[in-house]
TIRO-909235 format. One record per residue (C-alpha): x, y, z; residue number from 1. Coordinates in nm, 4 decimals, decimal comma. Each point is the difference from the previous one (the first is absolute). Example, Ala and Ser with C-alpha at 12.3 -4.5 7.8 and 13.67 -1.06 7.14 Angstrom:
! residues 2
+----------+----------+----------+-----+
!       xx !       yy !       zz ! pos !
+----------+----------+----------+-----+
!   1,2300 !  -0,4500 !   0,7800 !   1 !
!   0,1370 !   0,3440 !  -0,0660 !   2 !
+----------+----------+----------+-----+
This chain:
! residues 325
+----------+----------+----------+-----+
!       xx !       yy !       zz ! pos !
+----------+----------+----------+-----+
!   1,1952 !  -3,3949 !   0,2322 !   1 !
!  -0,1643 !  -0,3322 !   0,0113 !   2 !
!  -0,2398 !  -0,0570 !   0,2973 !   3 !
!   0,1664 !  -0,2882 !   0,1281 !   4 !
!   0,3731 !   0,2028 !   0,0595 !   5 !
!  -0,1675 !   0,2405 !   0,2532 !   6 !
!   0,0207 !  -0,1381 !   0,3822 !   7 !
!  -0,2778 !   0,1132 !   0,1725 !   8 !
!   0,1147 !  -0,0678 !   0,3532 !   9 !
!   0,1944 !   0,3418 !  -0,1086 !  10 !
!  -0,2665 !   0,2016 !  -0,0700 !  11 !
!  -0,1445 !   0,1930 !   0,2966 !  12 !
!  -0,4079 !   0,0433 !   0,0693 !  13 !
!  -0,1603 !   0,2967 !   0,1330 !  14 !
!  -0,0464 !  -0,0743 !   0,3139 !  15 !
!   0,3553 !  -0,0499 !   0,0727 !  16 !
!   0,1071 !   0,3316 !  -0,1830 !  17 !
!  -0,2948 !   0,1770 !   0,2459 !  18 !
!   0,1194 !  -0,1514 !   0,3098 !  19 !
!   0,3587 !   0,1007 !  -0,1014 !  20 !
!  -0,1245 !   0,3725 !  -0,0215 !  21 !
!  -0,1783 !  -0,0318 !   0,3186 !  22 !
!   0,2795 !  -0,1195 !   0,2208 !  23 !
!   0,2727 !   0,1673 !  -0,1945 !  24 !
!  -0,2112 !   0,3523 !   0,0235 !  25 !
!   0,2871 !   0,2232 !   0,1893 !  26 !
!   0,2822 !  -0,0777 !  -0,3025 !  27 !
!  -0,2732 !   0,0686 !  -0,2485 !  28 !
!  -0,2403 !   0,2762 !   0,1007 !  29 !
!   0,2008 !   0,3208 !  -0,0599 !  30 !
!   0,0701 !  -0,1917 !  -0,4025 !  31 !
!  -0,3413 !  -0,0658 !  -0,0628 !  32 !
!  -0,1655 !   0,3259 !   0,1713 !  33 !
!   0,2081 !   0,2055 !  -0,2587 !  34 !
!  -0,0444 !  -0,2170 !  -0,2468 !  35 !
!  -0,3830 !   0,0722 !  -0,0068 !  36 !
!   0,0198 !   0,3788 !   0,0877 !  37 !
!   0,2042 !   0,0381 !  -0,2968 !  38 !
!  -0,2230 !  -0,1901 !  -0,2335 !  39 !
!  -0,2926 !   0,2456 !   0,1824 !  40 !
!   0,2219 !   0,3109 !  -0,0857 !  41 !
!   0,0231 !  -0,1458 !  -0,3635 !  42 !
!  -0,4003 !  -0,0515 !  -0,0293 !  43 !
!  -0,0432 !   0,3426 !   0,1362 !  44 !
!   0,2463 !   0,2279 !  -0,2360 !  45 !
!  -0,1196 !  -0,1522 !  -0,2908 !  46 !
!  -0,3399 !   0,1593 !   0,0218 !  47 !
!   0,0166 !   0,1636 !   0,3348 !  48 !
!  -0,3303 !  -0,2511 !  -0,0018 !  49 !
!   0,0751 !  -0,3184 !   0,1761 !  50 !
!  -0,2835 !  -0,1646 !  -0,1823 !  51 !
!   0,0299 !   0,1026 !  -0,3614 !  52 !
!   0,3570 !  -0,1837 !   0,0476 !  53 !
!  -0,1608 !  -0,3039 !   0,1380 !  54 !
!  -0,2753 !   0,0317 !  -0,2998 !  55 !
!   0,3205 !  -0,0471 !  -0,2488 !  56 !
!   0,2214 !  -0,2997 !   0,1579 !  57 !
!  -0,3962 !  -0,1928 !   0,0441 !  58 !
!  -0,0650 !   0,0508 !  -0,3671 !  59 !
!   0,3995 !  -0,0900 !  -0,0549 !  60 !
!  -0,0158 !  -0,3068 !   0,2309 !  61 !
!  -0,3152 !  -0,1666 !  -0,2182 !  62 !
!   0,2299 !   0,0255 !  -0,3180 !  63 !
!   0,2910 !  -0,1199 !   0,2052 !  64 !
!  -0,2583 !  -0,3511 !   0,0773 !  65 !
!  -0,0828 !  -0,0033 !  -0,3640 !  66 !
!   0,4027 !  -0,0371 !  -0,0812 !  67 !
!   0,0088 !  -0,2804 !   0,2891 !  68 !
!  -0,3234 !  -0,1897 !  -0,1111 !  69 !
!   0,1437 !   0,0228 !  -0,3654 !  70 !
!   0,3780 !  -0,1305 !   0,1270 !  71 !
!   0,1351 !   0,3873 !  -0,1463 !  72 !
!   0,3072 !   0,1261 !   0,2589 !  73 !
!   0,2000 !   0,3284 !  -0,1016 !  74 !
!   0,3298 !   0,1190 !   0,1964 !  75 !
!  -0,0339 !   0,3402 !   0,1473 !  76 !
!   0,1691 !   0,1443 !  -0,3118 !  77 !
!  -0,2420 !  -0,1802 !  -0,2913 !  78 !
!  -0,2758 !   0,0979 !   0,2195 !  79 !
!   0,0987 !   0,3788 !   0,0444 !  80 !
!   0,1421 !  -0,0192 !  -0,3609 !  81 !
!  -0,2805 !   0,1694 !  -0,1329 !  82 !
!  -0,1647 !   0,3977 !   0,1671 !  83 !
!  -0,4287 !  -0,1892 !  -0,0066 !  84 !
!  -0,1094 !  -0,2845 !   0,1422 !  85 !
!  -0,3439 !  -0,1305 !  -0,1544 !  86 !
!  -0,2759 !  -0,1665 !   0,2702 !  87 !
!  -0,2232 !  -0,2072 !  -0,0208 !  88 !
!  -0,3592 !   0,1362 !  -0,0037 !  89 !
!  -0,1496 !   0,0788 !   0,3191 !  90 !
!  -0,2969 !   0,1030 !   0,1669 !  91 !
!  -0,0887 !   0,2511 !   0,3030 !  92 !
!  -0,1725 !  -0,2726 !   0,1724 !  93 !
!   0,2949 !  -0,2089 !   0,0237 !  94 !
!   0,2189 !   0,2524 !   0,0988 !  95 !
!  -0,2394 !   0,0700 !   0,2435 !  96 !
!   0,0137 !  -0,3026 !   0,1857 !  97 !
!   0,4016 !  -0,0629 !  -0,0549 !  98 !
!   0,0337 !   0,3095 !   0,1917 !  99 !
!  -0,2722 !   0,0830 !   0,2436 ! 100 !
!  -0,0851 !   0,2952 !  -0,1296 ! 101 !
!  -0,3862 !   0,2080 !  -0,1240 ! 102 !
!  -0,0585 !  -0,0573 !  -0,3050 ! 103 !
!  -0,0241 !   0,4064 !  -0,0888 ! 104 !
!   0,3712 !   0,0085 !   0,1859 ! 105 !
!   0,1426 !  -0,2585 !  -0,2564 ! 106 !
!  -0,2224 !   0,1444 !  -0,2798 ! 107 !
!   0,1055 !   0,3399 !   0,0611 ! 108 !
!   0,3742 !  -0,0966 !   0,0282 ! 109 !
!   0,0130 !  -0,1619 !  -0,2723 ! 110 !
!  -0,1400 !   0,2638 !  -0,2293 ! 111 !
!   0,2761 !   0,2408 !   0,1749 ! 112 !
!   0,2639 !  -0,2512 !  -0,1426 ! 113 !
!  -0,1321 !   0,0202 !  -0,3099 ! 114 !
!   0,0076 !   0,4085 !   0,0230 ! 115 !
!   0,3590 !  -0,0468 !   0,0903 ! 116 !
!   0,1187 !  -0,2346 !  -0,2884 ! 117 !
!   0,1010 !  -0,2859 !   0,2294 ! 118 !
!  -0,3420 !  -0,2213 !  -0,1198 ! 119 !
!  -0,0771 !   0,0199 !  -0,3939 ! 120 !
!  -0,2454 !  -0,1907 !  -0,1911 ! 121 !
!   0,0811 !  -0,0333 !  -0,4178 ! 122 !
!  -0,2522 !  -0,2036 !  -0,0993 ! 123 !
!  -0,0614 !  -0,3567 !   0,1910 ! 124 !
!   0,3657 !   0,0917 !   0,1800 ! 125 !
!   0,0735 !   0,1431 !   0,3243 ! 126 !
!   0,3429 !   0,1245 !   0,0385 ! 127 !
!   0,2174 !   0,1304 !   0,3098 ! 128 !
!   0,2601 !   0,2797 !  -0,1287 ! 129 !
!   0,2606 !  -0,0580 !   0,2160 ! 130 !
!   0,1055 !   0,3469 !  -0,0908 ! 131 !
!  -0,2745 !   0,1908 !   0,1593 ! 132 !
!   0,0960 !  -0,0831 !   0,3436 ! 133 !
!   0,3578 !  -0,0115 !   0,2248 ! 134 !
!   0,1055 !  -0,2997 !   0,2281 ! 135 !
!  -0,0759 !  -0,2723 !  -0,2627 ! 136 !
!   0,2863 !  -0,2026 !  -0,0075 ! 137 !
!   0,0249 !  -0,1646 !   0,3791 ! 138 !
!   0,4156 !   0,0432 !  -0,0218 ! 139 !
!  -0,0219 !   0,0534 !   0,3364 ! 140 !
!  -0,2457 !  -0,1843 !   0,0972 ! 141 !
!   0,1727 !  -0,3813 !  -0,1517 ! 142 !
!   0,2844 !   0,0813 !   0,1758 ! 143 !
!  -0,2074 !   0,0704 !   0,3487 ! 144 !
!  -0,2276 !  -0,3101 !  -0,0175 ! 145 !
!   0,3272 !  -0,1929 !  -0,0648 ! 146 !
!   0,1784 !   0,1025 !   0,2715 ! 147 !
!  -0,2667 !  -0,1098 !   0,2544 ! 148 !
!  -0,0364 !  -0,3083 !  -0,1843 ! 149 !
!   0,3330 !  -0,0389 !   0,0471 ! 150 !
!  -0,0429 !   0,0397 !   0,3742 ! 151 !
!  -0,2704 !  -0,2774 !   0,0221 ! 152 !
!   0,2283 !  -0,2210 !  -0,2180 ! 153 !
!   0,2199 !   0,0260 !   0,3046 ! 154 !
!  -0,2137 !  -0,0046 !   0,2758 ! 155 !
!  -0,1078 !  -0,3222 !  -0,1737 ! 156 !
!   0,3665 !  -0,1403 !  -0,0162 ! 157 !
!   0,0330 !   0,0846 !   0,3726 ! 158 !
!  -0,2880 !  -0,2727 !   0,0520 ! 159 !
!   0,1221 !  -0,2456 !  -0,2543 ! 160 !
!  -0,3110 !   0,0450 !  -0,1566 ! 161 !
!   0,1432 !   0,1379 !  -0,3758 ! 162 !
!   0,3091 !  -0,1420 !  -0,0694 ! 163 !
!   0,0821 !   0,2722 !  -0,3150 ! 164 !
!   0,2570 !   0,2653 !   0,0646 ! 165 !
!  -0,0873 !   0,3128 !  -0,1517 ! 166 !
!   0,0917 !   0,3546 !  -0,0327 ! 167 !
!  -0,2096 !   0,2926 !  -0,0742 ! 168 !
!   0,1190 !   0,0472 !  -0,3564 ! 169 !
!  -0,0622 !  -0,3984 !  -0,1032 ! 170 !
!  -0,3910 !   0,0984 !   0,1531 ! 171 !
!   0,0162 !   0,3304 !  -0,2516 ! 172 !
!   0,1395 !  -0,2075 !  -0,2567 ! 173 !
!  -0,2839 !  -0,2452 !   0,0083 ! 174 !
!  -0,3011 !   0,2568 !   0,0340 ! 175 !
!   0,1688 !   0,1675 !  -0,3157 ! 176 !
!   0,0246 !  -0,2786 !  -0,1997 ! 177 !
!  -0,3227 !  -0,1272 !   0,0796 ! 178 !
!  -0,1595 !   0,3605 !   0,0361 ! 179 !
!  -0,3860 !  -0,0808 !  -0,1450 ! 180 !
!  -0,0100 !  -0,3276 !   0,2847 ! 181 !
!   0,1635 !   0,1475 !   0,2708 ! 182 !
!  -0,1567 !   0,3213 !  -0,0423 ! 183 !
!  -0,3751 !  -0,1010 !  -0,0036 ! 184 !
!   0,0665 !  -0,1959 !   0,2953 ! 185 !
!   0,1368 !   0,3908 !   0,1395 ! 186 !
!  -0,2954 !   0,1075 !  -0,0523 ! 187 !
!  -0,2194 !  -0,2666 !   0,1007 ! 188 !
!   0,1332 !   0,0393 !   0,3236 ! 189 !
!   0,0151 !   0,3686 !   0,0143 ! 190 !
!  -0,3885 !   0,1201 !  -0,1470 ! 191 !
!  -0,2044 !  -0,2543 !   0,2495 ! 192 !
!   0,2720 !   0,1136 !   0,2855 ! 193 !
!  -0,0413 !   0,3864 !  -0,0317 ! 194 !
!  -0,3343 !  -0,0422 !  -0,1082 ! 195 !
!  -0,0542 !  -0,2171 !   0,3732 ! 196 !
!   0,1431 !   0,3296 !   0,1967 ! 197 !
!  -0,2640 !   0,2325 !  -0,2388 ! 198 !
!  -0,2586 !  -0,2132 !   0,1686 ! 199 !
!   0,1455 !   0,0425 !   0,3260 ! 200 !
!   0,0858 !   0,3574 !   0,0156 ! 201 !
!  -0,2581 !   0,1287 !  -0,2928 ! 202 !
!   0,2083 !   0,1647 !  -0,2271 ! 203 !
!   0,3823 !  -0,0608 !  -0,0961 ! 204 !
!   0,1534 !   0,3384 !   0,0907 ! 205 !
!  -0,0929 !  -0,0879 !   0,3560 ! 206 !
!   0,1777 !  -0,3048 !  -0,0407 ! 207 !
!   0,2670 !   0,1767 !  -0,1668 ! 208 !
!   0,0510 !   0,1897 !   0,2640 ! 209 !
!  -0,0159 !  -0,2417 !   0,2920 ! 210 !
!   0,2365 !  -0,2094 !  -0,1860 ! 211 !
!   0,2481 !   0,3720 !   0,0115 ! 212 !
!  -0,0111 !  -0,0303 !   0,3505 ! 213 !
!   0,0716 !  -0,3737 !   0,0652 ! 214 !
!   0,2795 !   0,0038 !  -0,1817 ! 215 !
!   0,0928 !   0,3334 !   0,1821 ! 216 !
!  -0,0627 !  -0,1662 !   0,3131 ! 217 !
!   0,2035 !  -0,3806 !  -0,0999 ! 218 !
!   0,3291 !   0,2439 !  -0,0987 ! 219 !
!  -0,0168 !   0,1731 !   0,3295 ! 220 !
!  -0,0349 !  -0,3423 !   0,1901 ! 221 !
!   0,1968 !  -0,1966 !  -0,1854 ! 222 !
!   0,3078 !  -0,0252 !   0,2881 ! 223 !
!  -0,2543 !  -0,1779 !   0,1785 ! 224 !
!  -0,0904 !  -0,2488 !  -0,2842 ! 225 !
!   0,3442 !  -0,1090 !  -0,0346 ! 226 !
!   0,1299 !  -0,3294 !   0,1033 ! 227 !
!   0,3423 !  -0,1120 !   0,0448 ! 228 !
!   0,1546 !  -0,2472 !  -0,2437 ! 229 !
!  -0,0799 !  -0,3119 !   0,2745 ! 230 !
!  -0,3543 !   0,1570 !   0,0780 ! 231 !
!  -0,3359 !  -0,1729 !  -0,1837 ! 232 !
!  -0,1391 !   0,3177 !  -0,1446 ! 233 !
!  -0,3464 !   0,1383 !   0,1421 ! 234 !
!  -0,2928 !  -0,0922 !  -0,1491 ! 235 !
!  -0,3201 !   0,1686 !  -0,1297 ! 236 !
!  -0,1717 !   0,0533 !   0,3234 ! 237 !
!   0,2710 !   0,0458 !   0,2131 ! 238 !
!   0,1643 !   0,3063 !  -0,2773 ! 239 !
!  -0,3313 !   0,1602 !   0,0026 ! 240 !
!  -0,0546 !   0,0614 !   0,3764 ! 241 !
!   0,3998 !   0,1285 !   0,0252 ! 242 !
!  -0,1540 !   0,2378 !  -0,2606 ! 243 !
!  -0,3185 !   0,1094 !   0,2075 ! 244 !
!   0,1897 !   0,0095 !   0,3077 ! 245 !
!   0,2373 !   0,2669 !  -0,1735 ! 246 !
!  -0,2392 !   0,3030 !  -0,0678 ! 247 !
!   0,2085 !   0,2979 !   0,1593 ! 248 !
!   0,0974 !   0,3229 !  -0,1176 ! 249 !
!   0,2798 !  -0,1532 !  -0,2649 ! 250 !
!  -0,2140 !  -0,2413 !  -0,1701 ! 251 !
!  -0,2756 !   0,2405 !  -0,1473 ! 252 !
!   0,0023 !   0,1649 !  -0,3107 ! 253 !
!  -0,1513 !   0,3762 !  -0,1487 ! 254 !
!  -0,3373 !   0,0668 !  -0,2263 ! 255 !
!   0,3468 !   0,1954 !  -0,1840 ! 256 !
!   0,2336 !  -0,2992 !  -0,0559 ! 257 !
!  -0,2532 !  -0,2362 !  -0,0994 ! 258 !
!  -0,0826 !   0,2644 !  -0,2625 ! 259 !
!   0,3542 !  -0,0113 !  -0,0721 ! 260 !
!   0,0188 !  -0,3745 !  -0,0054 ! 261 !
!  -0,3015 !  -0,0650 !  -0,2072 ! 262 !
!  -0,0131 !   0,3083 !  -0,1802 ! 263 !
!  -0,3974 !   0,0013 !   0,1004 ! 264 !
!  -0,1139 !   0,3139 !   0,0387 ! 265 !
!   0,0685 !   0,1534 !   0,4118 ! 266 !
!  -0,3635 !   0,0736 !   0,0272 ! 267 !
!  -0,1449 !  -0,3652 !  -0,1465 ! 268 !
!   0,2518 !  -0,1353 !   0,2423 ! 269 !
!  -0,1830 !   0,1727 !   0,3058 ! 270 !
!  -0,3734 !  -0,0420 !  -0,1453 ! 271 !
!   0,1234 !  -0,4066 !   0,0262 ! 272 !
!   0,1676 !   0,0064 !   0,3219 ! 273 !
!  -0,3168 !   0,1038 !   0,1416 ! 274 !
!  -0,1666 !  -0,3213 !  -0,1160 ! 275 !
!   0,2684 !  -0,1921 !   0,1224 ! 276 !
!   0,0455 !   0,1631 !   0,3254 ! 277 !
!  -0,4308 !  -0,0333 !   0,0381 ! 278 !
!   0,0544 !  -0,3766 !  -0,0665 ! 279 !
!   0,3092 !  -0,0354 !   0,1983 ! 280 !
!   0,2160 !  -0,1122 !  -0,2612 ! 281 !
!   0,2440 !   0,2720 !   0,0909 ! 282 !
!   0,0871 !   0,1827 !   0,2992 ! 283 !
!   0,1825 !   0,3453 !   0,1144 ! 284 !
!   0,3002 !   0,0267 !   0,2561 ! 285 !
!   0,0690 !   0,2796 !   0,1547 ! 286 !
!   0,1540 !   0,1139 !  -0,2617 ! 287 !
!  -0,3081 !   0,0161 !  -0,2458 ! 288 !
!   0,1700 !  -0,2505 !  -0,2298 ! 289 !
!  -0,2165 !  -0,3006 !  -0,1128 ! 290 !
!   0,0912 !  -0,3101 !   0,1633 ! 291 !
!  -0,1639 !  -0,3328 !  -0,0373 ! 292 !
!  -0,3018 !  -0,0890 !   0,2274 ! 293 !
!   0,0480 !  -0,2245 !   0,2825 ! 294 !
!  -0,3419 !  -0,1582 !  -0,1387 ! 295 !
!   0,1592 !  -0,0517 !  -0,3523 ! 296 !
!   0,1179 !  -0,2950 !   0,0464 ! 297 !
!  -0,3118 !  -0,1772 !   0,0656 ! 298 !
!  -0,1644 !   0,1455 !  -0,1969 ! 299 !
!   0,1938 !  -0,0117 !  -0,2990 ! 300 !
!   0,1355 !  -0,3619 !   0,0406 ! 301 !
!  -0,2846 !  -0,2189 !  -0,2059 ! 302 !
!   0,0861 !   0,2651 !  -0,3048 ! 303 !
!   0,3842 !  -0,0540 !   0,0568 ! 304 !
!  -0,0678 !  -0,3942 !   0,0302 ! 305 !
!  -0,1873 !   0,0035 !  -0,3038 ! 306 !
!   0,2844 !   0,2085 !  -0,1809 ! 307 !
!   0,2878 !  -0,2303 !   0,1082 ! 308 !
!  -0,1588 !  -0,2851 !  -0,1283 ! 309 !
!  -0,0396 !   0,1789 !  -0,3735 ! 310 !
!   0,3473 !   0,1058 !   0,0675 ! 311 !
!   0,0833 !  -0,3619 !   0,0787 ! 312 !
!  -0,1464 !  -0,1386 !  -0,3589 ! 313 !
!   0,2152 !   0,2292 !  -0,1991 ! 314 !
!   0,3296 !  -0,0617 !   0,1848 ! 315 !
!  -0,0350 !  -0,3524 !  -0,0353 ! 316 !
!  -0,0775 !  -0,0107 !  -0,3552 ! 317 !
!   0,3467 !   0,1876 !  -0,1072 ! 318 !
!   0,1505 !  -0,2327 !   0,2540 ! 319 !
!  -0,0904 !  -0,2985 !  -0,1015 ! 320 !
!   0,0045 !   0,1381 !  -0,3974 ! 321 !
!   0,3679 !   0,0246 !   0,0992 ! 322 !
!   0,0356 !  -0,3278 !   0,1280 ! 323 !
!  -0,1102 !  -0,1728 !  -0,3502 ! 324 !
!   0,1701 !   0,2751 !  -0,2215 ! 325 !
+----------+----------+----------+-----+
């Protein structure tokens, strides 16, 4: 396509995509909650090691900007066409600073990768064997991230802001046939996002965790989210405090079922709830089921600011990539 054939008074920026978010937040807070605590569940069962997984998609993100830089895009099926993905050469150092980490953490990590298969050197390659390790292929994943981009598309047609209907399967369509783009722009959003709430909380099974029982808490709530068909829907703030004003006794969830959920081990589960409790990030009812903190809000909010607006960036570049496609 020709530069001059794309209007750009249809494209959208991300400012507007963010504020749409923000004041659209009861219609799209149960999509996107799940959507992350799935991806979470995904990082998790690959290694039962949320950072080793987190290692792998920062080393597979570089290559991804190498394909961009050098104008290379693959479809999700060229790109998964073949079981090893070689990197481009890396150091500890900069995984160190990519992902906030010790430098003896990453170091170590990364020699446990190599123990495992999933990192080999041969020669001056690195290679990723797909093979070594489940929950590769983000199947699930395409089809989750289009479905709340889908959402926004709409919340964005409601304000005559996006003028491009859309359905969830022409978003899947798109990210699939432009897989290598759309995908480093995934995780672009995704490593300095989790990587914000490591900061926060200090370690990603807390977060893990916490983010078990907000989305426990938004599904038990959600009657009181809901707005009728002639109703603006609530925003941010406003969704937030229904949720803190609704900690009773059938909002809170077990140490056992978010061992079920997250398949993290029952006892991990209550080692971290302690920090979380200590920090009031979580709560108990009466119940003892973990609730969110009355405090979390507050505290949480420049993290979840800071999150929206990397969220923001990525929606708006598969929006506007369908716009001039």
């Amino acid at each position: 396509m020709n530069l001059q054939e794309i209007d750009f008074t249809k494209t959208l920026t991300d400012e507007q995509v963010y504020e749409s978010i923000m004041s659209n937040y009861s219609d799209l807070s149960k999509e996107w909650i799940f959507h992350q605590w799935n991806w979470m569940n995904n990082v998790y069962a690959s290694f039962k090691d949320h950072y080793k997984y987190m290692i792998i998609i920062s080393l597979v993100e570089k290559t991804l900007q190498f394909y961009d830089q050098m104008q290379i895009q693959y479809s999700y099926d060229e790109y998964y066409s073949k079981s090893y993905q070689q990197i481009e050469r890396f150091s500890i150092t900069e995984l160190c600073e990519k992902l906030d980490l010790p430098k003896e953490t990453v170091r170590r990590k990364v020699l446990e990768l190599e123990k495992e298969g999933v990192i080999s050197r041969s020669k001056k390659k690195i290679i990723i064997d797909r093979k070594a390790f489940p929950f590769v292929k983000p199947e699930n994943q395409i089809k989750f991230s289009s479905k709340y981009i889908y959402l926004v598309s709409q919340a964005l047609n409601k304000d005559k802001i996006y003028s491009k209907k859309l359905d969830p399967k022409i978003v899947e369509n798109i990210i699939r046939k432009r897989f290598t783009l759309c995908w480093r722009w995934f995780y672009r959003m995704q490593i300095p996002l989790i990587i914000g709430y490591h900061k926060f909380m200090e370690d990603l099974t807390c977060f893990h965790i916490w983010g078990t029982v907000a989305m426990n808490q938004v599904l038990n709530v959600q009657k009181h989210l809901d707005t009728s068909d002639d109703e603006p829907p609530l925003d941010h703030f406003t969704t937030s405090d229904i949720l803190l004003k609704n900690l009773g006794s059938n909002t809170g969830i077990s140490a056992m079922s978010i061992s079920d959920m997250t398949q993290i081990p029952r006892a991990t589960i209550i080692r971290k709830c302690k920090y979380l409790l200590k920090n009031d990030l979580l709560k108990m009812n009466e119940k003892k089921q973990y609730v969110l903190s009355t405090m979390n809000f507050k505290k949480i909010l420049p993290y979840q600011v800071e999150a929206f607006k990397y969220k923001a960036k990525f929606i708006r570049k598969v929006l506007n990539l369908l716009v001039i496609s």
